[in-house]
BAROMI-607029 format. One line per field, with one value per residue (C-alpha): z, y, x. Coordinates in steps of 0.02 Angstrom, whole numbers, always signed. Last residue first. Example, Ala and Ser with C-alpha at 12.3 -4.5 7.8 and 13.67 -1.06 7.14 Angstrom:
! residues 2
zz [+357 | +390] .
yy [-53 | -225] .
xx [+684 | +615] .
This chain:
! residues 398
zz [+2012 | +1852 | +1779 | +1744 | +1646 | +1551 | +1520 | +1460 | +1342 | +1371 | +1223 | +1076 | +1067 | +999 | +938 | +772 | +677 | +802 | +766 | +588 | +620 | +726 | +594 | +470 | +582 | +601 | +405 | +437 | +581 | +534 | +338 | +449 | +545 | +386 | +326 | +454 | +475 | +298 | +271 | +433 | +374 | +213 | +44 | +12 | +206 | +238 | +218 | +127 | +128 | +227 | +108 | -20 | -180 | -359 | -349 | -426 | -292 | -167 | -230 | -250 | -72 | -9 | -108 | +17 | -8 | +169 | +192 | +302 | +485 | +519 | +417 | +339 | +367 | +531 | +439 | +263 | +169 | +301 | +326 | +131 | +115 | +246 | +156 | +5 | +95 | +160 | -5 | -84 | +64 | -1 | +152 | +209 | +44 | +40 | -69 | -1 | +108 | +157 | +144 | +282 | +251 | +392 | +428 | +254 | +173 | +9 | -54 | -219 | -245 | -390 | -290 | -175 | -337 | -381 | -217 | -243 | -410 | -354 | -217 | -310 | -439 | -277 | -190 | -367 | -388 | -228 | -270 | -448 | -374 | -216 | -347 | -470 | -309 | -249 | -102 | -145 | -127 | -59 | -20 | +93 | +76 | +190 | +173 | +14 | -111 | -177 | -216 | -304 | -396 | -452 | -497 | -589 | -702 | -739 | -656 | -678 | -563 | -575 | -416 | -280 | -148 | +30 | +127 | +307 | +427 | +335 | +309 | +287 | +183 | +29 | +49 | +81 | -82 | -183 | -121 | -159 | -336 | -365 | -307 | -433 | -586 | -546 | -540 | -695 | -789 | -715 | -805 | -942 | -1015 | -1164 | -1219 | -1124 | -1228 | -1080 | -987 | -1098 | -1133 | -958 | -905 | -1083 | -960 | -867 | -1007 | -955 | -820 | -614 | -486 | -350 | -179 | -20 | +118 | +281 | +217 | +143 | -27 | -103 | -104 | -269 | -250 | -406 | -394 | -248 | -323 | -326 | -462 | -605 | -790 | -838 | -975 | -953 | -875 | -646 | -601 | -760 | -790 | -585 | -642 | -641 | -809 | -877 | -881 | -758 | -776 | -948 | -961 | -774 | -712 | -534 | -388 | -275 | -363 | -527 | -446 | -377 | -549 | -634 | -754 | -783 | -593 | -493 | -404 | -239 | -76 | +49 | +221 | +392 | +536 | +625 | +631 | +493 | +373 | +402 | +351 | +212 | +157 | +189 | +91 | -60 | -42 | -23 | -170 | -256 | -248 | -248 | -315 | -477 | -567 | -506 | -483 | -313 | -217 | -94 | -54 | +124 | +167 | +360 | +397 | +497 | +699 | +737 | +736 | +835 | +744 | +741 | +845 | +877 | +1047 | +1138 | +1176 | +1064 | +935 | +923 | +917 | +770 | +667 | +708 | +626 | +464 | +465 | +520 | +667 | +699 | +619 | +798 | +794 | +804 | +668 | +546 | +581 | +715 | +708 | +867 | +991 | +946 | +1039 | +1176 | +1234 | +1429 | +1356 | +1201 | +1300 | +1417 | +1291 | +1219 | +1383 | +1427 | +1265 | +1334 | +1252 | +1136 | +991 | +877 | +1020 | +1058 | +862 | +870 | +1013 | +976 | +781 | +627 | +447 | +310 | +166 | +71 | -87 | -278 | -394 | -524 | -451 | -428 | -439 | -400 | -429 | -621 | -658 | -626 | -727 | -864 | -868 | -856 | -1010 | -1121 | -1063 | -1106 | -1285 | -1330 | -1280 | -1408 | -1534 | -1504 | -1511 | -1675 | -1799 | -1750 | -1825 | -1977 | -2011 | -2036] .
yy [-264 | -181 | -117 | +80 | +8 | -103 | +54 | +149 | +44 | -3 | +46 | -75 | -102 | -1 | -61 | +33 | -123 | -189 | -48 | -109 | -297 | -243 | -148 | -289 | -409 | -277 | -282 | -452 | -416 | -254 | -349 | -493 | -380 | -280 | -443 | -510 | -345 | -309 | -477 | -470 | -284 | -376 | -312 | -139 | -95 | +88 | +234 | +122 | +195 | +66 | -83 | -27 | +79 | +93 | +89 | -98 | -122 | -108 | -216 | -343 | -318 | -341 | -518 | -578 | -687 | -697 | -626 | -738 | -738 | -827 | -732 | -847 | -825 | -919 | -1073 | -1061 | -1259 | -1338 | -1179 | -1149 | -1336 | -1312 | -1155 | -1272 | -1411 | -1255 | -1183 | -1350 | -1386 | -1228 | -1170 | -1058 | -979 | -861 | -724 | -682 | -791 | -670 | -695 | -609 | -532 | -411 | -281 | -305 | -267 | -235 | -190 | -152 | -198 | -280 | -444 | -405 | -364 | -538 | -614 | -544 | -596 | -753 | -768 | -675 | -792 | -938 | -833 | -796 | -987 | -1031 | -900 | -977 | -1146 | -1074 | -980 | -1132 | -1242 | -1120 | -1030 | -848 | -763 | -590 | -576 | -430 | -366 | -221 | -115 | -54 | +24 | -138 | -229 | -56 | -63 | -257 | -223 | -69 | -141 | -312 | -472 | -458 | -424 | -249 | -128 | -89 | +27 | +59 | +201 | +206 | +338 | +492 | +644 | +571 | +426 | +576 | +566 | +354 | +365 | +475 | +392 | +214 | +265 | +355 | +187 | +81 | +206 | +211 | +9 | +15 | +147 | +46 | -121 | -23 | +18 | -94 | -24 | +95 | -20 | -109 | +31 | +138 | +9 | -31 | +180 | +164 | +52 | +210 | +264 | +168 | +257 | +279 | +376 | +435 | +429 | +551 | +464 | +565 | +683 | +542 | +600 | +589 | +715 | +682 | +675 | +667 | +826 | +796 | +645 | +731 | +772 | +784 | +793 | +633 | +570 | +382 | +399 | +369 | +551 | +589 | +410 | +403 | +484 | +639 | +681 | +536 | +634 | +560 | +603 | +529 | +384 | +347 | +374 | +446 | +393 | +306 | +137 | +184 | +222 | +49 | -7 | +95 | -59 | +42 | -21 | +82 | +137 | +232 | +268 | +373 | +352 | +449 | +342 | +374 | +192 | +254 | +290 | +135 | +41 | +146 | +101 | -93 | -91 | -1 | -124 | -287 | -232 | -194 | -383 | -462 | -621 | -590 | -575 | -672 | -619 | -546 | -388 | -267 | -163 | -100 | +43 | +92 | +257 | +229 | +287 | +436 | +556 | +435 | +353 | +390 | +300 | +477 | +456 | +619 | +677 | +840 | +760 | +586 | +692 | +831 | +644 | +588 | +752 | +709 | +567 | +589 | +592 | +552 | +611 | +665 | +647 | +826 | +780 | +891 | +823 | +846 | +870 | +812 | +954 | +1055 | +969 | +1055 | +1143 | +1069 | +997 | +925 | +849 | +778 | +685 | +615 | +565 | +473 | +391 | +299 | +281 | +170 | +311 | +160 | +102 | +260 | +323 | +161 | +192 | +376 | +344 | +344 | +429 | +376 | +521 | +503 | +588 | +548 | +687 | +685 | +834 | +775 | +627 | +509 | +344 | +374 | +470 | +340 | +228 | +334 | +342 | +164 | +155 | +261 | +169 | +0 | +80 | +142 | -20 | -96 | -5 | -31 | -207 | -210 | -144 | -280 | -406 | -254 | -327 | -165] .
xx [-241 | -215 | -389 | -340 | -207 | -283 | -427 | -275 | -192 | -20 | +75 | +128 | +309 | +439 | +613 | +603 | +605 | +480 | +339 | +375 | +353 | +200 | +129 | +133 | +41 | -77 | -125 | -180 | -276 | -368 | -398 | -486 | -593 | -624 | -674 | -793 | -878 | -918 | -993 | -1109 | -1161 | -1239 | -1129 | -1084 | -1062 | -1064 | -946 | -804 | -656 | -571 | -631 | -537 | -608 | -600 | -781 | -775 | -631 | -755 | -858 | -712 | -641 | -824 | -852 | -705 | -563 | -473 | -293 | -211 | -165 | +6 | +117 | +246 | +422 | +401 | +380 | +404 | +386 | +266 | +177 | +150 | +99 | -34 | -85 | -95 | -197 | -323 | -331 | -374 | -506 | -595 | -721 | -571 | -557 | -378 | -365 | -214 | -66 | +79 | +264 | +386 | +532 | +609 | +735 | +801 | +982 | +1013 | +1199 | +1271 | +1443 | +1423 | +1458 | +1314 | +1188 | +1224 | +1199 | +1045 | +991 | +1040 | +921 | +777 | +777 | +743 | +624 | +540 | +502 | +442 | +325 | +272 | +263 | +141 | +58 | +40 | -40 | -167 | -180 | -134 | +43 | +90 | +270 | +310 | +497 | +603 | +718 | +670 | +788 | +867 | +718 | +654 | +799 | +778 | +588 | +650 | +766 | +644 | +601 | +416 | +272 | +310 | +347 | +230 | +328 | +254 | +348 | +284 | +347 | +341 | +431 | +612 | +572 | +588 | +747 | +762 | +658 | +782 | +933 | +851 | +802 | +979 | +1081 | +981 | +1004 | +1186 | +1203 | +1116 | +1213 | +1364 | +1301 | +1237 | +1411 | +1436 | +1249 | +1132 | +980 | +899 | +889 | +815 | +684 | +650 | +634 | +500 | +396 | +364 | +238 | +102 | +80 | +126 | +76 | +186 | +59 | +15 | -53 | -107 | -226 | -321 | -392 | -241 | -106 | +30 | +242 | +322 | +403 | +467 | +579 | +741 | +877 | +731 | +756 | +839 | +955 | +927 | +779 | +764 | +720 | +606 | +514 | +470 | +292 | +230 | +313 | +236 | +88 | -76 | -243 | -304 | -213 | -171 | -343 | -331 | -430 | -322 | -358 | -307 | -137 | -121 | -175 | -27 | -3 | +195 | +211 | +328 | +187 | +247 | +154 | +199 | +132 | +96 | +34 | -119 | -188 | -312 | -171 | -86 | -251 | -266 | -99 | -99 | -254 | -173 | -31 | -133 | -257 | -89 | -18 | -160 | -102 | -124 | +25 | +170 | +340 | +286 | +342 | +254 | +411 | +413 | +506 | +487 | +562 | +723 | +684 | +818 | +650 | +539 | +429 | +245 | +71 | +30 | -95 | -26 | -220 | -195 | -93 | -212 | -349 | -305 | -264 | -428 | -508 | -448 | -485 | -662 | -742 | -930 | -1087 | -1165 | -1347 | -1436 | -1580 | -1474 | -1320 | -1180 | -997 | -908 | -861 | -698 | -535 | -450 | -586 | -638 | -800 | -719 | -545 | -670 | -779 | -606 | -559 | -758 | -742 | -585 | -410 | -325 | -328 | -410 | -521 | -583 | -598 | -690 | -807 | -850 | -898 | -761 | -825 | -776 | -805 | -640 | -663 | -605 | -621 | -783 | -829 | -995 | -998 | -820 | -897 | -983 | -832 | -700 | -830 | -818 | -638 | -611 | -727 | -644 | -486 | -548 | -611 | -433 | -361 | -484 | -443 | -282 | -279 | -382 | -252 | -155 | -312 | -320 | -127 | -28] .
């Protein structure tokens, strides 16, 4: 073989070397990602929508265990963990009802890089942190959305573990359970994904003079198995290829809803228009197979977005002209943070202090909280809930 060829795998070896040794550089000791965030009085306050003064009641009078201290007597605040224990005991579960349909929300562009799994992984943790319980599944053979929870997909993850055994031509699993990994967040478990789920594409592609109904079958099996699974949490996030391929078209067909990220430039805006337009027949394709898909809501959303770049502002102009209502109104601003973060294989939401200046981190977990909001409402809607009255409002009413 050509010593040039030869080359490409050498140097896909040494990428993964070093992936692994930065994965260990950011997850000392145990070399395990942890989730150390820690939430004071105010915020968990704000986030339960309650007072300080109830949660200081509920510890004096024993139904929740006094706020961990440190060493110099300063209380640590709550973690994750221990939020969850607060919203049961003071009835603040933001969850669906049991006859409510689980939420499942593919995170779906054509085009690479347009933050396609920063916007899922962020829309998970900030989920998590509202008190909600999520699965997340990467149906992506790039796996970055499992790199970012923690695990390498070379070295850590089998293709065994992946969606390869339920959805293979000949396959090995009649349910996805198996599939099903804890995270550090002890509300978000995640299906990673590997290289090796390509090979589901391959399969696929070669069934033969039959693969029509193998394909249909394999679609019908992915949505069975994730509407099953759907069952135990509220939010199911799914981030499938950016490509046109099997499992992009069966995870179109297994969500129930679609969130189109797309950044401010020109050749995103073309590309997006773009995958609207495939998606459209591929659709009414699917409907004259027989094979339904039907969404509670679509919305696009703007990413990366430069608000001192007058090109970003003309193209989000363009975007509003050209989606109206479709388009979600608060963008998600490019931030230094969201890189740094991502450098520890991080989102901003597990961050235990500010990585940049505490102005910086402010502004754009402000901005994530209000974009990713947007996307709770639509959900909360879909289950015909609307946000509850907060206490101190109601303690105010003339």
């Amino acid at each position: 073989m050509n010593a040039i060829v030869n080359h490409i795998g050498e140097l896909a070896d040494a990428g993964e070397r070093m992936i692994e040794r930065l994965r260990r550089k950011a997850f000392l000791p145990e070399s395990r990602k942890g989730l150390n965030v820690r939430f004071g009085i105010a915020e968990a306050a704000q986030l339960l929508g309650c007072s300080t003064n109830r949660i200081r009641m509920a510890e004096d009078d024993g139904r929740l265990p006094p706020a961990p201290a440190g060493e110099n007597g300063r209380r640590l605040g709550y973690s994750v963990e221990e939020l969850l224990q607060m919203r049961e005991v003071l009835g603040a579960s933001p969850q669906r009802a049991p006859l409510d349909i689980p939420a499942i929300i593919a995170v779906q562009n054509f085009k690479g890089g347009v933050g396609k799994s920063t916007v899922t992984c962020h829309l998970a943790h900030y989920f998590a942190v509202q008190g909600y319980r999520v699965l997340v599944v990467d149906c992506d053979s790039q796996a970055t959305t499992t790199t970012l929870f923690g695990f390498n997909p070379h070295f850590n993850i089998t293709r065994e573990e992946t969606l390869y055994p339920y959805l293979s031509i000949d396959p090995t699993r009649a349910d996805l359970l198996y599939a099903v990994k804890s995270t550090p967040w002890p509300n978000v478990d995640l299906i990673p994904s590997n290289l090796e789920l390509f090979d589901v594409e391959y399969e696929l592609a070669a069934a033969g003079s039959d693969g029509q109904s193998v394909l249909a079958a394999r679609f019908r099996k992915l949505k069975q198995g994730l509407a099953d699974l759907a069952r135990n949490y509220d939010v199911v996030l799914l981030d499938p290829p950016p490509a046109l391929g099997t499992i992009s078209l069966a995870v179109m067909q297994a969500a129930n809803a679609l969130l189109v990220p797309l950044a401010a430039t020109t050749p995103d805006f073309c590309s997006t228009v773009q995958f609207l337009s495939m998606m459209d027949q591929v659709l009414q394709q699917l409907a004259n197979a027989g094979i339904e898909v039907e969404y509670s809501f679509l919305r696009l959303i703007c990413s990366k977005f430069d608000g001192n770049d007058p090109s970003h502002a003309m193209v989000r102009t363009i975007m509003e002209q050209s989606f109206g209502p479709a388009l979600l109104p608060v963008p998600i601003l490019e931030s230094a943070e969201i890189s740094h973060a991502a450098m520890r294989m991080m989102t901003i939401y597990e961050l235990e202090r500010p990585i940049g200046t505490p102005k910086t981190h402010k502004r754009c977990r402000a901005n994530l909280d209000e974009a990713m909001g947007q996307i709770e409402q639509l959900v909360r809607q879909s289950w015909g809930r609307v946000e509850p009255a907060r206490e101190e409002d109601v303690l105010h009413v003339a």
